[in-house]
N, C-alpha and C positions, 0 to 999 in steps of 0.2 A: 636258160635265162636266169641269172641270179637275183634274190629278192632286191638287191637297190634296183635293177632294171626293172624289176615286175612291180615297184614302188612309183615309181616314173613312166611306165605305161597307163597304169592306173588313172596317171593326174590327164593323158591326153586322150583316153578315152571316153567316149559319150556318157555321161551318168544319166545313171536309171531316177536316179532321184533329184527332186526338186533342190538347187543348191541353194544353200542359206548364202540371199544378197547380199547382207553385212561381211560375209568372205569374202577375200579376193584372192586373186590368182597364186599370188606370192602366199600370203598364208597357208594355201592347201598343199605349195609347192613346200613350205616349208613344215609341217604335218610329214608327208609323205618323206621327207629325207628323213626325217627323224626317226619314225618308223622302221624304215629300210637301215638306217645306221643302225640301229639297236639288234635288229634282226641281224643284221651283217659283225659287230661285233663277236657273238656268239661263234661265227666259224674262225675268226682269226684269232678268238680267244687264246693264246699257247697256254694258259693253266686249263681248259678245257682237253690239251692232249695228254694224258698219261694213262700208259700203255702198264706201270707199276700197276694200278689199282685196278685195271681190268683186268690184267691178267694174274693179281694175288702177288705179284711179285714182291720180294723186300728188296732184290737188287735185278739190275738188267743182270740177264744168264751169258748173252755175246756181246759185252762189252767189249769196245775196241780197247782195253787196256789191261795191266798184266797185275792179274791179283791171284796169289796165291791159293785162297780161297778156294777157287772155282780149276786148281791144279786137278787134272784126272790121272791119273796114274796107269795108264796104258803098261801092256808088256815092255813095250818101246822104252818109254821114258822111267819109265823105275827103272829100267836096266841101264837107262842111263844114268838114272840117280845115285845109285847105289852104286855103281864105277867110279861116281868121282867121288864122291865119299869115302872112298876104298883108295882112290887116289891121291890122298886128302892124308888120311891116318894112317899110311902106309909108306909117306912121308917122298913120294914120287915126284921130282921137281916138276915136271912136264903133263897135263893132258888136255885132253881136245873133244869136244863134242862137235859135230860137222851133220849137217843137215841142209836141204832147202828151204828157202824164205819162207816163213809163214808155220814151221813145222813143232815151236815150240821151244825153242832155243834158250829165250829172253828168260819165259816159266822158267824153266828148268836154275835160271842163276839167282830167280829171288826167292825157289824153294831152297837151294843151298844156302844163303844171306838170310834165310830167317829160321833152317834145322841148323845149321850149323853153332856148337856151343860157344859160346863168347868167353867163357872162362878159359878156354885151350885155344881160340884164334882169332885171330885179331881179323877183319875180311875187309875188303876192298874192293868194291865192284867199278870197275870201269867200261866207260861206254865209248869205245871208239869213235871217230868221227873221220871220215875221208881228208887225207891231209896231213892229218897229228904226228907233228915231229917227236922222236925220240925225245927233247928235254921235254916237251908236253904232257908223254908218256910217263916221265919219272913225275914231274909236278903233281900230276892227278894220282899218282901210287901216294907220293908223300902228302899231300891234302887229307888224304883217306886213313893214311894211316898214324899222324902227328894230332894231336887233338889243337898244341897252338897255333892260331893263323898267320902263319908267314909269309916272307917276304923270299923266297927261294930265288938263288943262283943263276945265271943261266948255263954256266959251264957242266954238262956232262958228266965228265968224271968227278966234281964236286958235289953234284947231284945223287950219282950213287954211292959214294964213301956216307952222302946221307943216310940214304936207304938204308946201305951197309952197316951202319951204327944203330940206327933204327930195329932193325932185324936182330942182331946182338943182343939189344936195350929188351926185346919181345924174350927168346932164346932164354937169355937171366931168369924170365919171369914163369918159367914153364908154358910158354904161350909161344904161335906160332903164327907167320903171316901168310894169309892165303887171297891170292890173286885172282879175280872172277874178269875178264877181257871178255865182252859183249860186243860182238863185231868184229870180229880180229881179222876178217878177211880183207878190212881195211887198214891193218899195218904197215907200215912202211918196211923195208929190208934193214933198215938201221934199228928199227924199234923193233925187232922181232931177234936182232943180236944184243941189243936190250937185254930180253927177258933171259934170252942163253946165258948171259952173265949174270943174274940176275938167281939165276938156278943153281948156279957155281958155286954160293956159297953152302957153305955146310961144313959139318964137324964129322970126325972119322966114324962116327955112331948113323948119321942121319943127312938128310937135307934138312937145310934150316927155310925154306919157302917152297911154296905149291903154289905154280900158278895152270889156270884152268882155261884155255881159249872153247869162245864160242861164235862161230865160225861158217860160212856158209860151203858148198862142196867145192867150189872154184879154188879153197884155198889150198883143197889137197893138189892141186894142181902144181900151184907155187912152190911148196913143202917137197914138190920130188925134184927141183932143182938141187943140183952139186953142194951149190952154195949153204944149204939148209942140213946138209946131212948131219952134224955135228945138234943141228935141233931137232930134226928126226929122230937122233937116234936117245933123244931123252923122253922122248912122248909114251912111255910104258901103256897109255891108256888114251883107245882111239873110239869113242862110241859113233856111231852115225845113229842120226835120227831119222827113220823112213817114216813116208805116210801111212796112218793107220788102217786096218781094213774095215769091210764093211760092218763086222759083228762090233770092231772098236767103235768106230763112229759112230754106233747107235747107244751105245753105252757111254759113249762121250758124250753126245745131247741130252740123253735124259740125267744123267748125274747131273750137269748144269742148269735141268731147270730145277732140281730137284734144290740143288744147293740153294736157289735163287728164290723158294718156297712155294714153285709150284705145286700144288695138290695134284692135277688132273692129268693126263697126259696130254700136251698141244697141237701134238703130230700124228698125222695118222699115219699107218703102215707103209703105204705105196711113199708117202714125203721123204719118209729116210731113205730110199732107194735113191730119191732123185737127188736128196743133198749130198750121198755120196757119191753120184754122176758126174756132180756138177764141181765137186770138193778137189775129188783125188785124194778124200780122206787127210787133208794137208788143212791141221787146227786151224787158221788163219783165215780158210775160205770158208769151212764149216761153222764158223761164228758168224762172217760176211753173210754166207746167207739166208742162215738163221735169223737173226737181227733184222734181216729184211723182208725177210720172210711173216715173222711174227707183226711186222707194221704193216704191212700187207693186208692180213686178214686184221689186224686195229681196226684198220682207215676201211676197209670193208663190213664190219662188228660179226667177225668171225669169229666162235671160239675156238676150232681145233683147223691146223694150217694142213690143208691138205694139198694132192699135186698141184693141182693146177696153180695152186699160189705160188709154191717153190718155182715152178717157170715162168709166172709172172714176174718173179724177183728176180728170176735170171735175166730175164729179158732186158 
């Protein structure tokens, strides 16, 4: 029973005590909600929820959002870092990082978008979206990589003599333009001979652009069509991203809470077994249930999240 209910029993209950007659009914009635509001305030308060101050934190550690910050550097993904980075300065028109959903893709393009030095490349991160035509494709490159705001063509080949000027205008300047495609598995087959042309250009020394797809595994699927061979055979550098193992996983959570300033550890032993039961070691769901995890034992006034919470939060 919640206190406005236990406020309003109150008023219909027999009193032990003599009622002052100058009261009436509506007054006591109106006492007791006031009472009850005020008590009941207190739970719906939302500045009364913060889980930062309980738990010491200066930032959530599983936020659902992609900051660089809170990057761990698994075997996995350094090794995919440091490939494309190598495919980047080694001036490779084509590479690909291909993984499943949730495995750390996104991390991996806004650690390259903030190591990569701006004095030698010009970058452009582009976000696919289901749909996006080829001139879409070229708009969002030249957006990214024009500082003035125009009014761009719709024609195609108009569109990449753009580029193509553009890339030249970089080339002059000892500078290099590098292509970051988040999502590529939603390309179109016209936008994907795009970027084949796209890579085309270069001087007898080098390529003059690097672009990077980031990619889910389905798309290798695509890429072993006939049609694609002539783009297959530019991809010099193919990382996949797998789920990490148990020993990563547990040095994935505490690095994050650590980043995030926890002191204490929040998890007891047997929790990290069951996050990565329930994970698959796949970053995306070991932040999901961490996050839920930790408000779990909040809304309980837990300090350290033990099993049974992590399968409360499965549940």
């Amino acid at each position: 029973m919640s206190e406005y209910s236990n406020a309003l029993h109150a008023i219909s209950a027999p009193s032990t005590e003599n009622p002052d007659p100058d009261q009436n009914l509506t007054e006591l009635i109106s006492e007791s909600n006031l009472k009850a509001q005020e008590s009941e305030s207190k739970v719906w308060d939302p500045s009364s929820l913060n889980q930062l101050d309980y738990y010491g934190f200066t930032a959530h550690p599983f936020s659902d959002s992609v900051n660089p910050d809170f990057f761990y550097g698994s075997s996995i993904h350094e090794r995919a870092f440091k490939k494309m980075v190598m495919t980047i300065q080694e001036d490779i028109s084509l590479g690909l990082v291909h993984g499943v959903s949730g495995t750390g893709k996104t991390l991996l393009t806004q650690m390259l978008l903030t190591h990569l030095n701006t004095e030698a490349y010009q970058v452009a991160l582009i976000m696919v979206s289901p749909g996006m035509s080829k001139t879409s494709l070229l708009k969002e490159i030249l957006r990214e990589v024009m500082e003035e705001n125009e009014t761009f063509p719709s024609q195609t080949q108009t569109l990449l003599d753009l580029l193509h000027r553009q890339i030249i205008d970089l080339y002059a300047q000892n500078r290099k333009l590098v292509i970051l495609i988040d999502e590529a598995h939603f390309l179109s087959a016209e936008s994907l001979h795009i970027l084949r042309t796209i890579s085309n250009l270069e001087t007898p020394q080098k390529k003059l652009a690097t672009c990077i797809l980031f990619a889910e595994d389905l798309f290798l699927r695509r890429l072993s069509h006939p049609s694609y061979q002539s783009l297959r055979n530019r991809m010099y550098m193919k990382v996949p991203l797998a789920p990490m193992r148990l020993d990563e996983t547990i040095q994935y959570i505490k690095f994050r809470l650590l980043t995030a300033g926890a002191k204490d550890s929040l998890f007891e032993a047997d929790a990290y077994h069951e996050i990565y039961k329930g994970s698959g070691g796949i970053c995306r769901e070991i932040n999901r249930i961490c996050h839920n995890s930790l408000s779990e034992a909040y809304l309980n006034k837990k300090s350290r999240v033990d099993r049974e919470t992590i399968r409360n939060a499965l549940a």
